[in-house]
SEZA-172465 format. One record per residue: residue number from 1; x, y, z of N, C-alpha, C in turn. Coordinates in steps of 0.2 Angstrom, whole numbers, padded with zeros to 4 digits. Layout:
N
ATOM; NUM; X; Y; Z; X; Y; Z; X; Y; Z
...
END
This chain:
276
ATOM; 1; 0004; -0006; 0000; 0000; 0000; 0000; 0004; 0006; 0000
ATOM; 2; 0001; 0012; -0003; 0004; 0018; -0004; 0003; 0023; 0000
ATOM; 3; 0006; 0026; 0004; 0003; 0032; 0010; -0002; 0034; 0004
ATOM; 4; -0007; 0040; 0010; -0013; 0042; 0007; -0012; 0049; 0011
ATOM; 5; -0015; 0053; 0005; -0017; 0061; 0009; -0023; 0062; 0010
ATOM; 6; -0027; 0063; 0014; -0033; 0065; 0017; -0034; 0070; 0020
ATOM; 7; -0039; 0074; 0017; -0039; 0083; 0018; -0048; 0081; 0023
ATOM; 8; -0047; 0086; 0028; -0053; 0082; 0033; -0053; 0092; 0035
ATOM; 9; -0059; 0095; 0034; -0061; 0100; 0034; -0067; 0101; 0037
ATOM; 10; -0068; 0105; 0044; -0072; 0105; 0049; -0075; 0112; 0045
ATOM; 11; -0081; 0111; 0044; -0085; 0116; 0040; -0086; 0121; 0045
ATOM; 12; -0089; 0118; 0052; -0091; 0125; 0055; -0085; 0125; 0062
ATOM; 13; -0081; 0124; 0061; -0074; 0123; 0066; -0075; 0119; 0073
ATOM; 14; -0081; 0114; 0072; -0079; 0109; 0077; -0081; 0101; 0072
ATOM; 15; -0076; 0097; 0080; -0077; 0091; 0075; -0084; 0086; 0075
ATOM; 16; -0089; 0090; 0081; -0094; 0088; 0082; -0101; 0090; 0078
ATOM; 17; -0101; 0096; 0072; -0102; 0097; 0067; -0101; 0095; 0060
ATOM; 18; -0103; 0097; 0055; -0102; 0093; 0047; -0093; 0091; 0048
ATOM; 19; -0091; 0087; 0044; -0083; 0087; 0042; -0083; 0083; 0032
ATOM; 20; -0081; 0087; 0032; -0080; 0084; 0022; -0072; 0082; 0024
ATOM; 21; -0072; 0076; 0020; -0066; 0072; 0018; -0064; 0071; 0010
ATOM; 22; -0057; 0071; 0009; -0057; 0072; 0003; -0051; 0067; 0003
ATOM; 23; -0048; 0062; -0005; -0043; 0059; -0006; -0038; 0063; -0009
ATOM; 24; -0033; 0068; -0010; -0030; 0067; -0017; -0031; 0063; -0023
ATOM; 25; -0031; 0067; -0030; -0032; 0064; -0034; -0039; 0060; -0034
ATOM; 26; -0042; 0061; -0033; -0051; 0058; -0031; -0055; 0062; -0031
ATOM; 27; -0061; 0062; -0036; -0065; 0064; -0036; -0072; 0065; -0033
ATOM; 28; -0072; 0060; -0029; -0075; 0059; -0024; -0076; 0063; -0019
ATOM; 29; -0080; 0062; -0012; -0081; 0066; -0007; -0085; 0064; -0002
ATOM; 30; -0083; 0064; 0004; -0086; 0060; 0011; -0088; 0066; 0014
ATOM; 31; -0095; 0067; 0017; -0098; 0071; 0019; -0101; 0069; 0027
ATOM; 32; -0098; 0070; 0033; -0100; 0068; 0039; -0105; 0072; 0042
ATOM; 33; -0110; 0071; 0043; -0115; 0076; 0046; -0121; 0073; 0052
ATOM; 34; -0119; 0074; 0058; -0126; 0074; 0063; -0132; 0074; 0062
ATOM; 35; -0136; 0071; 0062; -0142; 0069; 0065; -0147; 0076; 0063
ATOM; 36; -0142; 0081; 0068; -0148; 0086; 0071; -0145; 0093; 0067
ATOM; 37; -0142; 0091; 0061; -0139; 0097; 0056; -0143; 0095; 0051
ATOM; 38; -0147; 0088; 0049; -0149; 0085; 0044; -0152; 0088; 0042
ATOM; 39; -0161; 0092; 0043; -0166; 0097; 0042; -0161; 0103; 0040
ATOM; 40; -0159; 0104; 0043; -0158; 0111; 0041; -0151; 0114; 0037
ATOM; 41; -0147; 0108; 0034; -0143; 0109; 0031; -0143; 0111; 0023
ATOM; 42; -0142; 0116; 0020; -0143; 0117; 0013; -0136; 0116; 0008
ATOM; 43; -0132; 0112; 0010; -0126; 0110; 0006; -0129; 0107; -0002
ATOM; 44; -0125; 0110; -0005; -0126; 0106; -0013; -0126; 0099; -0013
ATOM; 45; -0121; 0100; -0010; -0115; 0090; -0012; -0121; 0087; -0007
ATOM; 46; -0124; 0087; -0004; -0130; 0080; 0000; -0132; 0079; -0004
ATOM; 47; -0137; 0085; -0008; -0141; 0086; -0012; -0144; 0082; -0018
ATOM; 48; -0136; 0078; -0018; -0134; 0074; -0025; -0136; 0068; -0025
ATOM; 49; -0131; 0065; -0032; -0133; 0057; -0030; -0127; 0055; -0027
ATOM; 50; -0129; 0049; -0023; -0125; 0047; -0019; -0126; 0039; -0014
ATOM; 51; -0121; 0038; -0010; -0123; 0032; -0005; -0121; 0035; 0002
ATOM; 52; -0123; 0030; 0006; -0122; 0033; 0010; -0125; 0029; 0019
ATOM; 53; -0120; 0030; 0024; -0121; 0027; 0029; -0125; 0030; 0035
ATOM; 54; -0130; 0024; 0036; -0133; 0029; 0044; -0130; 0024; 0050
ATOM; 55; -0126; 0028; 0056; -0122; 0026; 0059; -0128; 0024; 0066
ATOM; 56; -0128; 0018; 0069; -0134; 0018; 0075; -0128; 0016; 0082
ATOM; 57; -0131; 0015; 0087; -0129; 0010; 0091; -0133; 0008; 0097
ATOM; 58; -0133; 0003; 0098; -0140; 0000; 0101; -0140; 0001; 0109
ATOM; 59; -0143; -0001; 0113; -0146; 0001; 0120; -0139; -0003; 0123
ATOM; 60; -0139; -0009; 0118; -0132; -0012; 0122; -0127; -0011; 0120
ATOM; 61; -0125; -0004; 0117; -0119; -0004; 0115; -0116; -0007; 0111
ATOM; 62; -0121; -0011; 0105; -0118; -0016; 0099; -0119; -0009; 0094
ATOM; 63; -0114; -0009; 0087; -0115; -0003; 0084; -0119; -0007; 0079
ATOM; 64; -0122; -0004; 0074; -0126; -0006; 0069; -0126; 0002; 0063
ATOM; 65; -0127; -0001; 0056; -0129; 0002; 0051; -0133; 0002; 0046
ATOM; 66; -0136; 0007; 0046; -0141; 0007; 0037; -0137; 0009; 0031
ATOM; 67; -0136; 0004; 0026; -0131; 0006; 0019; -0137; 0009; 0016
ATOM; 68; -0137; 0016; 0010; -0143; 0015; 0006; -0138; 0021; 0000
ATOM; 69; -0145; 0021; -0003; -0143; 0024; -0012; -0148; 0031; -0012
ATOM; 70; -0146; 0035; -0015; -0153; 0040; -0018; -0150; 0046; -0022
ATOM; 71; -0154; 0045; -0027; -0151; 0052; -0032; -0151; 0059; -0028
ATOM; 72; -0155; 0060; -0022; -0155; 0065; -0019; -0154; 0065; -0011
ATOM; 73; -0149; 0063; -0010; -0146; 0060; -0002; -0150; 0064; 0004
ATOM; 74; -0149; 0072; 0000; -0152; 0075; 0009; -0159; 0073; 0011
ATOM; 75; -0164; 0073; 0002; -0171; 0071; 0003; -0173; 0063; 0007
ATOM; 76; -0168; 0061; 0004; -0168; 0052; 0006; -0165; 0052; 0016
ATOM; 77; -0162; 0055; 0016; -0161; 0058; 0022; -0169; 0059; 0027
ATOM; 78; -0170; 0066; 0024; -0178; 0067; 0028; -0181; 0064; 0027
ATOM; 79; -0183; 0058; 0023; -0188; 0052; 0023; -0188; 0047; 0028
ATOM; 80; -0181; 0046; 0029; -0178; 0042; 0033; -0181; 0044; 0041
ATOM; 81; -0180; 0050; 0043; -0184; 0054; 0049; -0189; 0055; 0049
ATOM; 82; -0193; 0055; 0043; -0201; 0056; 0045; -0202; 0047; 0045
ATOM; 83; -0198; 0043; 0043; -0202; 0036; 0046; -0201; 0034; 0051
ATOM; 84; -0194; 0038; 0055; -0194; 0036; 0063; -0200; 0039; 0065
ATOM; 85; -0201; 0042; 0065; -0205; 0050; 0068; -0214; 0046; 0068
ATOM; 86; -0215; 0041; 0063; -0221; 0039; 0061; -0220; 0032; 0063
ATOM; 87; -0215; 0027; 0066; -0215; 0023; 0067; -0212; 0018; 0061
ATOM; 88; -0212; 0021; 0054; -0209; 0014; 0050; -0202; 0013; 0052
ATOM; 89; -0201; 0016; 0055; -0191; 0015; 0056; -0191; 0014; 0062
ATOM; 90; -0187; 0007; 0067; -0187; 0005; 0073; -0181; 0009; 0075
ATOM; 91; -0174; 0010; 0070; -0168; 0011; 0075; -0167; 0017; 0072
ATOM; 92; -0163; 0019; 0077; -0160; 0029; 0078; -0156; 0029; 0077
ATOM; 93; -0154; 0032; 0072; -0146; 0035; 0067; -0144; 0042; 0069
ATOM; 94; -0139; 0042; 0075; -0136; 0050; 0076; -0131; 0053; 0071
ATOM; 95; -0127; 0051; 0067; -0122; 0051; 0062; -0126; 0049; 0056
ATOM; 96; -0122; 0052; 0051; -0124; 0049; 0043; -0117; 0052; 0040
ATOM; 97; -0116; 0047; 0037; -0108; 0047; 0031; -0111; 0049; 0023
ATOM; 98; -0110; 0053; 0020; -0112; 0053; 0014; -0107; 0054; 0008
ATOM; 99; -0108; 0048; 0004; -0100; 0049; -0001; -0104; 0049; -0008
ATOM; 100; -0100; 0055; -0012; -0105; 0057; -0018; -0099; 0058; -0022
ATOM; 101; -0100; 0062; -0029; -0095; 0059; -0034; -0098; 0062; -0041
ATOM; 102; -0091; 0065; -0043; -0094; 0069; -0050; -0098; 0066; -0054
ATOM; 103; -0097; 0058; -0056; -0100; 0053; -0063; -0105; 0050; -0059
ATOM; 104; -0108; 0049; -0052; -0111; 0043; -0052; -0118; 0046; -0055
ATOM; 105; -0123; 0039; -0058; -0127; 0038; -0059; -0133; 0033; -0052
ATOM; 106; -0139; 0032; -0056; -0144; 0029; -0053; -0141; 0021; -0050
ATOM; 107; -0139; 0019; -0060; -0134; 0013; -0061; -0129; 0011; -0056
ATOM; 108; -0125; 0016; -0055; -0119; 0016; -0051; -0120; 0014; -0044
ATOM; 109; -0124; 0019; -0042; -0125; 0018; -0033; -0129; 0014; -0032
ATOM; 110; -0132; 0011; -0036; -0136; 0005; -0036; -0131; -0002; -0036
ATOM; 111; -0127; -0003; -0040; -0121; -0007; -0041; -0118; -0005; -0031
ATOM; 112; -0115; 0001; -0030; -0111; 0003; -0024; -0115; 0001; -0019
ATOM; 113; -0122; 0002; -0016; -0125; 0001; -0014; -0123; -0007; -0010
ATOM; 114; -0126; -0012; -0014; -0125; -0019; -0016; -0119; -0022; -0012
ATOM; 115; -0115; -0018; -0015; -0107; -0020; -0015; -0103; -0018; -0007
ATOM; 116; -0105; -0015; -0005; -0105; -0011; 0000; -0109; -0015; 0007
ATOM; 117; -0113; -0016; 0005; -0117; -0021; 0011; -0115; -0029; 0013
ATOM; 118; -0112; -0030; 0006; -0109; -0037; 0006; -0104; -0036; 0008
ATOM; 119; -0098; -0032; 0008; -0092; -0031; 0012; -0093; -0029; 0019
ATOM; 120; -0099; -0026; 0020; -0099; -0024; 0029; -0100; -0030; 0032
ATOM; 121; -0106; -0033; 0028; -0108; -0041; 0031; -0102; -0046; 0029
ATOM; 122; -0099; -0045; 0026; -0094; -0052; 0029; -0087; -0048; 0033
ATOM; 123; -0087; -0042; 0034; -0082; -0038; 0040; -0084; -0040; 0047
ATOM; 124; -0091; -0039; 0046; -0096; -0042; 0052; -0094; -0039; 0059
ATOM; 125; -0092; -0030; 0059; -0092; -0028; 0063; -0098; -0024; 0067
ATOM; 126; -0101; -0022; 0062; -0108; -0020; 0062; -0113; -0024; 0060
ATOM; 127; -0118; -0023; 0063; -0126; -0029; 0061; -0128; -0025; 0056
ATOM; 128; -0129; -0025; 0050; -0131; -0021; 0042; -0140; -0022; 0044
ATOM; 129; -0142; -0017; 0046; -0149; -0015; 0045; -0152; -0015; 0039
ATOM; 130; -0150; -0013; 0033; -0150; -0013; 0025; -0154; -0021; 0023
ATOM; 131; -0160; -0022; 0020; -0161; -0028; 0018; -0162; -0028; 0013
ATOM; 132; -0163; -0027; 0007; -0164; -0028; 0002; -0159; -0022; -0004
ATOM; 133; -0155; -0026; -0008; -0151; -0021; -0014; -0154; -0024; -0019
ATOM; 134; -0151; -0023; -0025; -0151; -0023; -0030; -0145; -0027; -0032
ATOM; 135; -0147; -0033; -0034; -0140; -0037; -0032; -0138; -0038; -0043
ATOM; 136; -0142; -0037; -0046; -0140; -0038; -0055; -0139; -0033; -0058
ATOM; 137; -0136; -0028; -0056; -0136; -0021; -0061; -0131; -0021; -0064
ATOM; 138; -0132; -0021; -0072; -0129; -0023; -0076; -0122; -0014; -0078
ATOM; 139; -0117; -0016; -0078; -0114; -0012; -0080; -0109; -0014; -0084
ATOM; 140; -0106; -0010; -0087; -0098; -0010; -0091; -0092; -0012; -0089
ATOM; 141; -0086; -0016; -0090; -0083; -0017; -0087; -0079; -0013; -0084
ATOM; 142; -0077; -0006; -0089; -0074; -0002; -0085; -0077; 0001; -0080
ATOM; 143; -0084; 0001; -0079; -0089; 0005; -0075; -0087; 0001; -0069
ATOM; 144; -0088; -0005; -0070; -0086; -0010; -0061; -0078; -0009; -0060
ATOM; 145; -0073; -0006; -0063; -0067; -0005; -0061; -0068; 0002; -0060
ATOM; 146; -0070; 0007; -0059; -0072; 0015; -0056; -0075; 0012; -0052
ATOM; 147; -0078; 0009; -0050; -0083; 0010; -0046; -0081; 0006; -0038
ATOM; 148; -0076; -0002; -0040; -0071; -0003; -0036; -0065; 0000; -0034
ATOM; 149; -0062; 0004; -0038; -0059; 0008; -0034; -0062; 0014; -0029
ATOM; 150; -0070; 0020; -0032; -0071; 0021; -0028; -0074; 0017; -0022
ATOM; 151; -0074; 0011; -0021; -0077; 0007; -0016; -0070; 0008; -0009
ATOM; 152; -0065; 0006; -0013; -0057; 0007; -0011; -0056; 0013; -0007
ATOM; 153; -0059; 0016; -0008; -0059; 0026; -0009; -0064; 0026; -0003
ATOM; 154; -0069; 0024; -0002; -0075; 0025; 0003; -0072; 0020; 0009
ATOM; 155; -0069; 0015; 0009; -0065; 0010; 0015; -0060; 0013; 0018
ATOM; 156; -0057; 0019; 0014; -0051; 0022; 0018; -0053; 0029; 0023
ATOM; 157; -0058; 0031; 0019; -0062; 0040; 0022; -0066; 0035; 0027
ATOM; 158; -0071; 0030; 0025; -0076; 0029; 0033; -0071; 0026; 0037
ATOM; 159; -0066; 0023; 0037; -0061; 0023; 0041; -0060; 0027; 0045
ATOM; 160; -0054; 0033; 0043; -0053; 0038; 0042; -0057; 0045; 0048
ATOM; 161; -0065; 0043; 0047; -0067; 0047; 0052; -0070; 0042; 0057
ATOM; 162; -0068; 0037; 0058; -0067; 0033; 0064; -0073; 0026; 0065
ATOM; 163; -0074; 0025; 0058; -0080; 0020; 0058; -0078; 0013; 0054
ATOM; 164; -0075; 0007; 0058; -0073; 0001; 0057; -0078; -0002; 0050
ATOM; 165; -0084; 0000; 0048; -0088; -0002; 0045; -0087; -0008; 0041
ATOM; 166; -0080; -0005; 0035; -0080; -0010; 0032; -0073; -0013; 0032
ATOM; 167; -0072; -0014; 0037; -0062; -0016; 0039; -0063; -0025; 0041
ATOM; 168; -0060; -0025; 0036; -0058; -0034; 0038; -0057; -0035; 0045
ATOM; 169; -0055; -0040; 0047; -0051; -0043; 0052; -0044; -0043; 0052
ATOM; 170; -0041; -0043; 0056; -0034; -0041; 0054; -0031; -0048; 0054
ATOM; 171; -0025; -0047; 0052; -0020; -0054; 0046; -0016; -0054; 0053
ATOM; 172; -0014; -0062; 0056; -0007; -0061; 0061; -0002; -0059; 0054
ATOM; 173; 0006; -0057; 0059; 0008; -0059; 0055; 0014; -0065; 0058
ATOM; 174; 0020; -0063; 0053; 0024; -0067; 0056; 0027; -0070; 0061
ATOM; 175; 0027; -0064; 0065; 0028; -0065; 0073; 0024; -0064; 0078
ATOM; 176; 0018; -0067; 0074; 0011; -0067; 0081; 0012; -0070; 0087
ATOM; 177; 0009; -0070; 0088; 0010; -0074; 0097; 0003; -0075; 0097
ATOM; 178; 0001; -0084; 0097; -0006; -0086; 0096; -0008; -0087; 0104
ATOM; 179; -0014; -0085; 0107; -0018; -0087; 0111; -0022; -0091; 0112
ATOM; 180; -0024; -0095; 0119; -0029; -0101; 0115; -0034; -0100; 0124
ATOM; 181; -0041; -0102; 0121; -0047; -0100; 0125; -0052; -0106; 0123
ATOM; 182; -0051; -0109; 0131; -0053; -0116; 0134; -0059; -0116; 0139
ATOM; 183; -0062; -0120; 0139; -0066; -0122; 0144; -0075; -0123; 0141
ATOM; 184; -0079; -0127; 0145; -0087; -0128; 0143; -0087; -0129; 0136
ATOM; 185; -0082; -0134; 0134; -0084; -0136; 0128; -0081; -0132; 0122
ATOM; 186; -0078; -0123; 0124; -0077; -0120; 0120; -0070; -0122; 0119
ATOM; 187; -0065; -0121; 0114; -0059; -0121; 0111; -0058; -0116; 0105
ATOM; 188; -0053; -0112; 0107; -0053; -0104; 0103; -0046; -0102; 0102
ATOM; 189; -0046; -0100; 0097; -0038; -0098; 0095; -0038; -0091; 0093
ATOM; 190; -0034; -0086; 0096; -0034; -0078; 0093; -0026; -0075; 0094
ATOM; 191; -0027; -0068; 0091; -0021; -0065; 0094; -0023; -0057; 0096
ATOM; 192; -0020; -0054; 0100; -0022; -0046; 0100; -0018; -0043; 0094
ATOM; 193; -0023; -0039; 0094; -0023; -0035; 0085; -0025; -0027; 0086
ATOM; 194; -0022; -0023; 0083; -0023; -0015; 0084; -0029; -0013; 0087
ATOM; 195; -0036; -0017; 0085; -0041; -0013; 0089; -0044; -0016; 0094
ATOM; 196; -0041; -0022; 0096; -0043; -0029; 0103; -0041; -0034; 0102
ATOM; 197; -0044; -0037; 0099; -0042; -0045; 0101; -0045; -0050; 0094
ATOM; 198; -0044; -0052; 0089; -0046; -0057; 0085; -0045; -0064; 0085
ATOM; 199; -0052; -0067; 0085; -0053; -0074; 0088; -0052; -0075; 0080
ATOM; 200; -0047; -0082; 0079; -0048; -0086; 0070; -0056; -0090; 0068
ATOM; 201; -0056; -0090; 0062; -0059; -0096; 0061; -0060; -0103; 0063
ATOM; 202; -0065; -0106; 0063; -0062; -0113; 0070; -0064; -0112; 0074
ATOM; 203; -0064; -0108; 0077; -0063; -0106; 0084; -0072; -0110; 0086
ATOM; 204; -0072; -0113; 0093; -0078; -0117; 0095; -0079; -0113; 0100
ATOM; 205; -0086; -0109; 0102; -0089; -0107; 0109; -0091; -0114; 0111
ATOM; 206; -0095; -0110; 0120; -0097; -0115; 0122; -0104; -0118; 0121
ATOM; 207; -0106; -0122; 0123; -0111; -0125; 0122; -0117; -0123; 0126
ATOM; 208; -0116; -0119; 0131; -0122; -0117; 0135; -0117; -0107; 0138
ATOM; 209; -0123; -0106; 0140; -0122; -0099; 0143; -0126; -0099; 0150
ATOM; 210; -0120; -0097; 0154; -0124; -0095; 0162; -0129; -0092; 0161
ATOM; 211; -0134; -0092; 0167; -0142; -0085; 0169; -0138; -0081; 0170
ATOM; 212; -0134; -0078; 0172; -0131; -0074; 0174; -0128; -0067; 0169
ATOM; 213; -0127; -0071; 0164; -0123; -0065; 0158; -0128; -0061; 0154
ATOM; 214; -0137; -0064; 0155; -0141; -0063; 0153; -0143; -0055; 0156
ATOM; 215; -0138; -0055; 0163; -0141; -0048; 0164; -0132; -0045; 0169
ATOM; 216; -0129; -0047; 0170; -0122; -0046; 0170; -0119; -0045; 0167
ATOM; 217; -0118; -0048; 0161; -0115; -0048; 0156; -0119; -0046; 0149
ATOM; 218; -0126; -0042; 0149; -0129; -0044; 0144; -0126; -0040; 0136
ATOM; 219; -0122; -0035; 0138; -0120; -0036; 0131; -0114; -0039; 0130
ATOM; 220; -0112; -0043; 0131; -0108; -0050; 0129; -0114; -0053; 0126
ATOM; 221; -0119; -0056; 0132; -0124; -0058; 0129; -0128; -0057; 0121
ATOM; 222; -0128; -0051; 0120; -0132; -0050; 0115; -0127; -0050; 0111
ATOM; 223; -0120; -0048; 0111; -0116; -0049; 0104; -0114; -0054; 0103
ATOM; 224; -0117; -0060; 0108; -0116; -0069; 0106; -0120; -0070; 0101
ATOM; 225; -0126; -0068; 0102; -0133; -0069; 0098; -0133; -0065; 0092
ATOM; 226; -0129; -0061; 0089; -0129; -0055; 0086; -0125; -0060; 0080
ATOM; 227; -0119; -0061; 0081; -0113; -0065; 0080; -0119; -0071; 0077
ATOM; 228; -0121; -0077; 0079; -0124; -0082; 0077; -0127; -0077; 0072
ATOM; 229; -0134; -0074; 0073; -0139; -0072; 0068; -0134; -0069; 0062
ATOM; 230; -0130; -0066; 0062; -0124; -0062; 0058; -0121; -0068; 0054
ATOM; 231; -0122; -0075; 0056; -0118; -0079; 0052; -0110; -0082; 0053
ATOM; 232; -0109; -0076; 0057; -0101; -0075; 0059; -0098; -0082; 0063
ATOM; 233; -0104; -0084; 0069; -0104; -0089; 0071; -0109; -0095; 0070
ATOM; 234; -0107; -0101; 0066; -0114; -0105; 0063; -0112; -0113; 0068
ATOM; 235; -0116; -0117; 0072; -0115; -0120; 0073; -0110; -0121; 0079
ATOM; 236; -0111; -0116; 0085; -0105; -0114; 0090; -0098; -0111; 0085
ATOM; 237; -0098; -0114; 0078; -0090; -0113; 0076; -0088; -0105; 0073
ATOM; 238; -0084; -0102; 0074; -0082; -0095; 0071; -0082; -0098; 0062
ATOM; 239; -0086; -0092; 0058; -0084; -0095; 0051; -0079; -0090; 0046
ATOM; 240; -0077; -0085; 0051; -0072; -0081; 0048; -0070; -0077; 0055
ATOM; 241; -0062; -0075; 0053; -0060; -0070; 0058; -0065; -0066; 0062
ATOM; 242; -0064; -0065; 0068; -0069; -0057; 0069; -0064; -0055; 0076
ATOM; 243; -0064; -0049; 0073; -0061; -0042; 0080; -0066; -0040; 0087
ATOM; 244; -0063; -0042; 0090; -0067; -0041; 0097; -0063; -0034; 0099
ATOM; 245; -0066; -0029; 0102; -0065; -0024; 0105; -0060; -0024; 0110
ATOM; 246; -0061; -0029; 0115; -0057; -0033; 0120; -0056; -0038; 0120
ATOM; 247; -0051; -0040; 0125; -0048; -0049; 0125; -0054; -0051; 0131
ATOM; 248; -0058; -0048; 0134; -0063; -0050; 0139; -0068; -0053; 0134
ATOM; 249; -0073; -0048; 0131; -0077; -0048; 0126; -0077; -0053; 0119
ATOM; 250; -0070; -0055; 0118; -0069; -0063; 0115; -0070; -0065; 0119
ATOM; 251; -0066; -0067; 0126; -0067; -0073; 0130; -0072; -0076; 0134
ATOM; 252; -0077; -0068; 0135; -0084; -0071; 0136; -0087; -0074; 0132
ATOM; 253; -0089; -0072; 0126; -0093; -0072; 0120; -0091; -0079; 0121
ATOM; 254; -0083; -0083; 0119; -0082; -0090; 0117; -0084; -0094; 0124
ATOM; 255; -0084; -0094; 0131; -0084; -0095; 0136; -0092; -0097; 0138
ATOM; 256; -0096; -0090; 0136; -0104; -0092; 0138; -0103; -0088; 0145
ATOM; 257; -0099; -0083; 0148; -0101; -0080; 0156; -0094; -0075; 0155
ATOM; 258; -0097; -0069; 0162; -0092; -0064; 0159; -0084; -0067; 0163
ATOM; 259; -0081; -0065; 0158; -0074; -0065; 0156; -0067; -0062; 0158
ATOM; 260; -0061; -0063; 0163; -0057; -0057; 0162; -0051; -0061; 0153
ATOM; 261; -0052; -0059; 0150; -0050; -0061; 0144; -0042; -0060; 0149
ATOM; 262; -0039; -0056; 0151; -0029; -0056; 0153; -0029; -0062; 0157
ATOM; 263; -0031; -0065; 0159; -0032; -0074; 0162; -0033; -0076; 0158
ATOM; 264; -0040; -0077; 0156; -0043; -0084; 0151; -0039; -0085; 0146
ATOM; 265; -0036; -0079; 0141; -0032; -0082; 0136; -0026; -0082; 0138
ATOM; 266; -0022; -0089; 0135; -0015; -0092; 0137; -0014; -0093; 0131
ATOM; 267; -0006; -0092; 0132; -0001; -0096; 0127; -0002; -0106; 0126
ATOM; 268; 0001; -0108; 0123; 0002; -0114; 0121; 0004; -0119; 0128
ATOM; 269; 0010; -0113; 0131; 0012; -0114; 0136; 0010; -0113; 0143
ATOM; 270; 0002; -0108; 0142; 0002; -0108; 0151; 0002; -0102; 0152
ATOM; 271; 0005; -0098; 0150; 0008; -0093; 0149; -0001; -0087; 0148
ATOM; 272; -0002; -0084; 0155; -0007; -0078; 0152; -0004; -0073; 0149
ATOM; 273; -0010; -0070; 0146; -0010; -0064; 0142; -0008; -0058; 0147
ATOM; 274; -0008; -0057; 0153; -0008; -0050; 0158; 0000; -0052; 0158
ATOM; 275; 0003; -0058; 0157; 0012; -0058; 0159; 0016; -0060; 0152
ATOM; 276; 0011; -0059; 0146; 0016; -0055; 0142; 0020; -0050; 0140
END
């Protein structure tokens, strides 16, 4: 990879108001905007066509998003709040990401859209709120290489202004130090990684969950359930990497009761994670 310039522009000089992000060399543009500037904002660039992320997070502290499409973002925006306001809409979005772009089309964001919700959903850091895309929209070869790159281009900026949305799982590397996370049935293998803790594929939870975590632990709990429903875990078994926040938060979730993950995970040898 090639260093990146990113020009990050606080419209009204805080960072808790609008912030536009820009690439070098990209024509594109990422547009961060709260909740409660939505009404009232008269920016051209919302106005457009575009995609775009509504950022939630639930009672328990699980994040969740809505990916969507609209040739006029701000409008699709306000629709979005008169459906919570009237009930069609169950979850609250206080952020929205909006990323627009000289060339796009109906076509395009349609395609982005699509493609977009399939990489959050298999990142599986977020629960994707989004149920139905457009999964056949026919385009031009070169049209799906612009549009993969700007997919490339939007992975970097939602990053960038702090949202994991669509970030893999991190890769050991060479000189990882594996962990391993035992008991009830469960057998788990991870390593700490820049944002917490990733448990591998393979990886087996336990077979039952204490009464206990259901209200002690209940968002361990519910990011058990979350994790199953999401696919991530089918069958007790992990079916792809996932990043846990903490080394606790893998070692409950694989355990079934709460956790101090710096004890439960051990080396090969014995060895806790708090005496490395």
């Amino acid at each position: 990879m090639h260093g990146k310039t990113i020009e990050l522009f606080l419209v009204n000089g805080t960072a808790e108001s609008i912030i536009t992000a820009e690439l070098s060399n990209w024509n594109g543009k990422a547009i961060k905007l709260p909740r409660t500037e939505v009404s009232g904002c008269s920016r051209e660039d919302i106005a457009g066509v575009g995609v775009y992320f509504l950022l939630c997070q639930e009672d328990d502290g699980t994040d969740s998003v809505y990916i969507g499409e609209a040739e006029n973002v701000h409008e699709r925006l306000l629709q979005h709040m008169r459906d919570y306001q009237s009930g069609k809409e169950k979850y609250y979005w206080n952020t929205v990401v909006i990323f627009v772009g000289r060339d796009l089309n109906k076509a395009l964001i349609r395609y982005l859209e699509n493609r977009l919700v399939e990489t959050a959903r298999i990142s599986g850091r977020y629960q994707v709120l989004t149920k139905n895309t457009y999964k056949n929209t026919v385009l031009k070869e070169s049209q799906i290489s612009s549009m993969e790159e700007f997919i490339d281009n939007v992975k970097i900026l939602l990053n960038a202004l702090g949202y994991k949305v669509l970030v893999p799982a991190p890769e050991a590397a060479d000189d990882t130090t594996y962990l391993y996370c035992k008991g009830s049935g469960a057998s788990a293998k991870g390593f700490v990684s820049a944002g917490g803790f990733t448990v591998l594929s393979g990886s087996m939870i336990s077979d039952h969950i204490v009464p206990s975590m259901e209200t002690k632990g209940k968002s361990y709990f519910n990011l058990r359930n979350r994790l199953e429903q999401d696919g991530v875990i089918v069958d007790r078994t992990f079916t792809r990497d996932y990043e846990f926040n903490a080394p606790s938060a893998a070692s409950a979730v694989i355990l079934g009761h709460t956790s101090n993950g710096n004890v439960d995970w051990k080396t090969d040898d014995g060895k806790k994670l708090k005496d490395l």
